[in-house]
N, C-alpha and C positions, 0 to 999 in steps of 0.2 A: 313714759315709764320704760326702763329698761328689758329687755327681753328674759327670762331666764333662763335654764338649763335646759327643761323640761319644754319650754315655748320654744325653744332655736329646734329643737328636734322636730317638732312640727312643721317651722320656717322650711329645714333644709328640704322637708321631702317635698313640701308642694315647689319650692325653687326646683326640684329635679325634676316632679313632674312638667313642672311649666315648659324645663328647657327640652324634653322630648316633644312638646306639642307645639315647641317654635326655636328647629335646631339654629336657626342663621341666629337668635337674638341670643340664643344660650353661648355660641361662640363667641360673640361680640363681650357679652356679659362675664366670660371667662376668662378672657383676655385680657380686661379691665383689671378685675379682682388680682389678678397675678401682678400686675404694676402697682396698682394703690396700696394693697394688704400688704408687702415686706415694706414699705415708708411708713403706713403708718404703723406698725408695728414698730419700727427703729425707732420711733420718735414716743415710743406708749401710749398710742391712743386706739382706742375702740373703735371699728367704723359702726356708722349710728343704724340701726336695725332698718330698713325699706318700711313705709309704712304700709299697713295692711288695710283690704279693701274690703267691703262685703260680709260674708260667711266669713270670713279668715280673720276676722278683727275678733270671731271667740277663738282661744286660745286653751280655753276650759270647759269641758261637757261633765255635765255632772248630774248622773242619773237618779233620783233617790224613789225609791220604789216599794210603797207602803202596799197594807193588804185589805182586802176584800170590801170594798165598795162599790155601791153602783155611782153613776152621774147622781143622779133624782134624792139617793139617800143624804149627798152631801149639797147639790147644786142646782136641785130639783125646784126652787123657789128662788132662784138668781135672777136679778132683774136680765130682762135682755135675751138669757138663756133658753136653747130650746128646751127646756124642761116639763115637770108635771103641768099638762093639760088640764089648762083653770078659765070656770065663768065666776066673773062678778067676785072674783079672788078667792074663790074655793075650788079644788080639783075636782072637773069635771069626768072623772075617766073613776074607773072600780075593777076590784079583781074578784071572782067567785072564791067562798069559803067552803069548801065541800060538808064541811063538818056542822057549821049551822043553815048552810043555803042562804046566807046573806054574801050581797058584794059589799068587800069594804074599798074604799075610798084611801089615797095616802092623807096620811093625818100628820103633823106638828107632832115628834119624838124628842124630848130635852132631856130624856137619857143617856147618862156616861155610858151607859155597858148597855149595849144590844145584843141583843141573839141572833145570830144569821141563819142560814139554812145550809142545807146541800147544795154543791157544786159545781158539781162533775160531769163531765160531758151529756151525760143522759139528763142532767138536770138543767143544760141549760138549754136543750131541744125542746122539755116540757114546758119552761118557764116562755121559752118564745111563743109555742105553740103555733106553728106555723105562720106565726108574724100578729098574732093576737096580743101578745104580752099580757098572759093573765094567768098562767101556772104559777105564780109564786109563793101562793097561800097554799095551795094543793102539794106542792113540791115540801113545804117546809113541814106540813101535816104527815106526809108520810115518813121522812126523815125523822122527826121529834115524835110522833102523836099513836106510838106502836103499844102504849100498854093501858088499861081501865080507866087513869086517872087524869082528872081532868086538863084538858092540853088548850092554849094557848098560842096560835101561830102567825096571827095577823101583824107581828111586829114588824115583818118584811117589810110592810106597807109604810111605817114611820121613816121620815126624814126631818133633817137639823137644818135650823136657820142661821144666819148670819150670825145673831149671838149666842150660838150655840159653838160656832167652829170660829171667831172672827177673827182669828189670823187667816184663814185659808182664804175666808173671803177679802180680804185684805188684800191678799196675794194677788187674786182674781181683779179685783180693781184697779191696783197700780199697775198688774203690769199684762199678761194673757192668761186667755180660758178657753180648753180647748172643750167645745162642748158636743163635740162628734167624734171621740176618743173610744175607740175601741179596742177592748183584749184582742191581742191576736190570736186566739185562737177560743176554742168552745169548748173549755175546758177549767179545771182549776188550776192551783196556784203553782203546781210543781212545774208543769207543761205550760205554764205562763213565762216563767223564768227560765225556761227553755228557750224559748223564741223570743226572751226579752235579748242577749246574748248573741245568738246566731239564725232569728228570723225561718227556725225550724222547728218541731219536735217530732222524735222517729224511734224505733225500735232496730237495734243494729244487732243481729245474730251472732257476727265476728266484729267486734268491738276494733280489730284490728281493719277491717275493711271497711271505709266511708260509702262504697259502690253498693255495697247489701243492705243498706239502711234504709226502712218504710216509713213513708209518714205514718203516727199514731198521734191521739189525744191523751192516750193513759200509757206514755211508754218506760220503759225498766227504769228501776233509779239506781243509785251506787249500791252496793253491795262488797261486804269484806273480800270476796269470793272474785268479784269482777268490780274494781275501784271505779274504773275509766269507761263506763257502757256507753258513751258519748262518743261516737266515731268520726259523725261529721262533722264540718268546718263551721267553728263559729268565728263573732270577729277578730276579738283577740289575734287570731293569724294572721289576719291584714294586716293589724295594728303592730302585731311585732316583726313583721318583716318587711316592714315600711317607719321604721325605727320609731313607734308614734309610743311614745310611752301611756301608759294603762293601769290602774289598781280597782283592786272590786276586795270592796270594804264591809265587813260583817260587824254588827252589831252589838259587842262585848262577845266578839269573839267566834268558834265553830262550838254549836253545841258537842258536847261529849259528858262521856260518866263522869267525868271531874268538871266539867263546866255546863251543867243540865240547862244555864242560862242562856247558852250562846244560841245563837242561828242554827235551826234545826238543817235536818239534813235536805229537806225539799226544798228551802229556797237557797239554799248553798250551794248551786249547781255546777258551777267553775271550774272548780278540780275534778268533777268528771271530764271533764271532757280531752281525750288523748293528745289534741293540737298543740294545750297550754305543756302538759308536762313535755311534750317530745321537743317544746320549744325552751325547754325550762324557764317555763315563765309561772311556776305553781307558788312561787315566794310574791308574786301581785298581789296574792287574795292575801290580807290581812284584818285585824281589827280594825274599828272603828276610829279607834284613838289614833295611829297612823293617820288618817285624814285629817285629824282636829290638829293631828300637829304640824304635818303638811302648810295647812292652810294658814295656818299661824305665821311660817316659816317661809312660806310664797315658792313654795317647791311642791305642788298639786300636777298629777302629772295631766297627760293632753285628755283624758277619759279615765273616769269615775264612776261605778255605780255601786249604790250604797243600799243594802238590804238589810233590815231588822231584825232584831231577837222577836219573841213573842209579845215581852209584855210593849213596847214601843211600837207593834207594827198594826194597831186598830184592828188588829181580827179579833172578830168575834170570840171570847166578850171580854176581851180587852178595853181598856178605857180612852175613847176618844183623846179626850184631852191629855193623858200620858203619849199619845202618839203624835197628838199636834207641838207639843212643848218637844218632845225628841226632834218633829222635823224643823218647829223653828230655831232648837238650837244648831243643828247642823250648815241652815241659812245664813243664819245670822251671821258663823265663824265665816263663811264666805264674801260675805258681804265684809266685814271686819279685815279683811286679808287684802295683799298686795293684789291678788287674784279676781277682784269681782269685777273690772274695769273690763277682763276680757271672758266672762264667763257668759257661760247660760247653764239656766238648772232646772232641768227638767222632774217635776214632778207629777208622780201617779199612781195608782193602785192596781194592783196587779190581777182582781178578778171580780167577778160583783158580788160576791158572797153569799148568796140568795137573798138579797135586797130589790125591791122593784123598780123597774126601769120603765121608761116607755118608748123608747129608741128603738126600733126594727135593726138587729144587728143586719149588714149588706153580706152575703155570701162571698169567697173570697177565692176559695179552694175548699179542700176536704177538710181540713183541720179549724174552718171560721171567714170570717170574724167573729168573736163570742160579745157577750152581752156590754152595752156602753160602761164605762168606768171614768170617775172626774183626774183630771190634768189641766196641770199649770204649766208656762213657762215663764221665769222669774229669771230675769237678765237687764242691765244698764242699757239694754238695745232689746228690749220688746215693749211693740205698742201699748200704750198706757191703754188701760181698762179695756183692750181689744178681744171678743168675742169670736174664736175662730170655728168657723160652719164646716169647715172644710172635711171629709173620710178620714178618719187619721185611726193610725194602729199604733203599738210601738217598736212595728217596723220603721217610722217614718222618724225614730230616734237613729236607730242606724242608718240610715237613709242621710239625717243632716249631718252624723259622726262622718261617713263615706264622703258628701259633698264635701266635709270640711280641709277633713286632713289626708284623704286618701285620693282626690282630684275623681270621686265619681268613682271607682271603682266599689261594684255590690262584693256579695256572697253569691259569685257567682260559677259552678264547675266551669264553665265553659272556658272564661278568662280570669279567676282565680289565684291557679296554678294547684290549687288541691279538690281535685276532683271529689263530688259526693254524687249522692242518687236523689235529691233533692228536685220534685217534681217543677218548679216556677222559682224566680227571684222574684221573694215577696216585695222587695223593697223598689223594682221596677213594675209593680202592677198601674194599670191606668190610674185605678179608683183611687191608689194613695195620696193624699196632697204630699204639700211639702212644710214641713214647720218652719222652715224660713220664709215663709208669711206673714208670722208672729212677728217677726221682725222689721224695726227700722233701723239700718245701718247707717245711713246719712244722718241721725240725730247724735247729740254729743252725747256720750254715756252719762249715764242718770246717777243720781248718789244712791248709796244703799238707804235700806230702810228698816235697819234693827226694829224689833218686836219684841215684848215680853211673853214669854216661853207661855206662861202661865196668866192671862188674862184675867183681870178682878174683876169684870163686870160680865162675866157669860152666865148663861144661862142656865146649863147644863146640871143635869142633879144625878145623886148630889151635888152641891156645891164642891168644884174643885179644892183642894188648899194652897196655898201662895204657893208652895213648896210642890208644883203639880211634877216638876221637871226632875225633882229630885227622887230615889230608888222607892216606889212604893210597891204592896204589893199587890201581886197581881191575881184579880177577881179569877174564880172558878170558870174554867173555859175547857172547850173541846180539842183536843191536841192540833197541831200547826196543820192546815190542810190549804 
């Protein structure tokens, strides 16, 4: 297959990296191209693209990042998985109920709409409880269970089976499951999408200075007042000054008073950040439909990530199945495209919503790891039904973006070139694996595997309707957190 526009941009720069890391073969290599390129040009022919090795055979990173889930609540019962702890095929493990003094156990949940809990950095030191994982009924008790009447909080504890989500598990068996996926940080979803981005979250005084910026869990968000509170370097910077083209795709759009349906403002985080606009690259972040047509069109650029409106993003109490038909539709255009031969698509959820886990999150830094969360990787080069055990954050997204098209270079001040105050380069810690694990590049790329958005036979109740993908409305929920 032909290279495309957007793919030669990625070609030229790892070719320029190469030839700094081996100048006698870049001379020879240069010298050539200056004889054969004006012949063949006289004669109108294209010289045929080098064929690509390894990591560099994806051409396409495509990040799509759904909300608040734990592991256990989606993958918690996956064969193979380290998941809920079971004898004799019942969950051996329980969480204390403060409220009645019973432990409950996770139970089988085939509810469309769940309730989640609180969040937030305090909530997920309680919920680990020092490596016990059993705050999660006490956590949701105090968040929900504040006034006389009768309260209900043990839903934490419910998780979905295979026919309850069975595209997702679908997903998991054809191709990887990363089942030691961890939020980068201990915190919610604002401060998630923080360091989904740029492998940070901080608080910056002088929005104009990256050097004055702290690490925080709960740091400032945009404001009319202060647009850009985001001072330090995300990747976007590498990526555009290493000519790697990039789009970060919203969900029917940015929320606002004329569009109350779009992507709110907390997982919108992009245009804060000072890097993008000073590089003017603030026309990336676009609608959704942009990608659909994209993809369509085989003009997808080298990096993608794709965030939701509310009613598509499974937060709580959003409807599972409206979320799963939004992300298989999004798959599926991928798979349907010039594009999937060189793809990988990374999916995940961006925080655990106060859903139970039993993963000891591994300490990292100040800011996490926070609570385990389920990922997939979905590509024509990842191991068929491959189970990966590996540490993983989603630093180790950026991490394989860096391996791929930027020759290894992190988010790093040191060699950068745009200094910040940024304690560690997350995406150089030991404990990270690497998601090119997931992979096998010596296998020939796999065919796609279109899915119906809307599954007829789940489980889920209500009962879905054929029509699950199409605009419904959306159940009574707690605003985007």
């Amino acid at each position: 297959m032909e290279a495309g526009p957007y793919e030669w941009k990625g070609l030229q720069v790892r070719f320029r990296l190469r030839f700094v890391m081996y100048p006698a073969l870049a001379l020879c290599a240069i010298g050539a191209m200056s004889v054969a390129q004006p012949a063949a040009r006289s004669q109108g022919v294209t010289a045929p693209a080098p064929a690509l090795a390894g990591i560099h055979k994806i051409q396409h990173v495509i990040i799509i990042m759904q909300e608040n889930r734990s592991f256990d609540s989606y993958f918690g019962a996956y064969p193979g998985a380290a998941g809920i702890p079971m004898k004799g095929g019942k969950p051996s493990v329980c969480v204390p109920d403060p409220l009645t003094g019973k432990c409950v156990a996770p139970f089988v949940d085939h509810k469309d709409q769940n309730p989640g809990a609180p969040h937030r950095d305090t909530d997920s030191v309680a919920d680990v409880d020092g490596g016990k994982m059993d705050g999660f009924i006490a956590s949701a008790e105090k968040g929900r269970c504040t006034g006389t009447h009768k309260c209900v909080a043990d839903e934490v504890m419910g998780y979905h089976v295979r026919s309850d989500i069975p595209n997702y598990w679908a997903y998991a068996k054809h191709f990887a499951l990363d089942d030691h996926m961890f939020e980068s940080v201990a915190s919610w979803s604002f401060t998630s999408h923080l360091a989904l981005v740029s492998a940070w979250a901080a608080k910056c005084p002088d929005p104009t200075n990256p050097m004055g910026c702290k690490s925080d869990l709960v740091p400032r968000d945009r404001t009319d007042n202060v647009p850009e509170p985001f001072a330090w370097t995300d990747l976007t910077y590498l990526l555009h000054k290493n000519h790697i083209s990039w789009g970060y795709y919203l969900d029917h759009g940015e929320q606002s008073t004329t569009n109350p349906n779009g992507v709110p403002k907390i997982w919108n985080v992009m245009p804060g950040f000072t890097d993008v606009s000073s590089d003017n690259q603030a026309g990336n972040v676009k609608p959704l439909n942009d990608f659909m047509n994209q993809a369509q069109k085989g003009t997808l650029p080298a990096v993608s990530w794709i965030v939701p409106d509310q009613q598509d993003s499974e937060h709580p109490s959003a409807l599972v199945s409206t979320g799963q038909a939004y992300v298989t539709n999004i798959i599926n255009a991928v798979m349907q495209s010039s594009a999937w031969n060189s793809s990988a698509i990374f999916l995940a959820w961006d925080d655990w919503g106060g859903f139970y886990d039993n993963a000891v999150p591994p300490v990292a830094d100040s800011l996490g790891y926070g609570i385990r969360v389920p990922a997939l990787v979905i590509s024509p080069y990842a191991k068929t039904g491959y189970i990966d055990p590996q540490t993983l954050s989603f630093d180790a997204y950026l991490k394989f973006i860096e391996d791929d098209f930027l020759g290894g270079q992190r988010i790093d001040p040191a060699t950068d070139g745009r200094p910040d105050s940024r304690p560690d380069v997350r995406e150089s810690l030991s404990m990270l694996g690497s998601l090119q694990q997931d992979f096998n590049f010596s296998q020939a790329p796999r065919p796609p595997m279109t899915l119906n958005p809307c599954p007829p036979n789940t489980t889920l109740t209500p009962k879905p309707p054929p029509t699950c993908n199409k605009q419904v409305r959306l159940p009574k929920h707690a605003p985007a957190s």
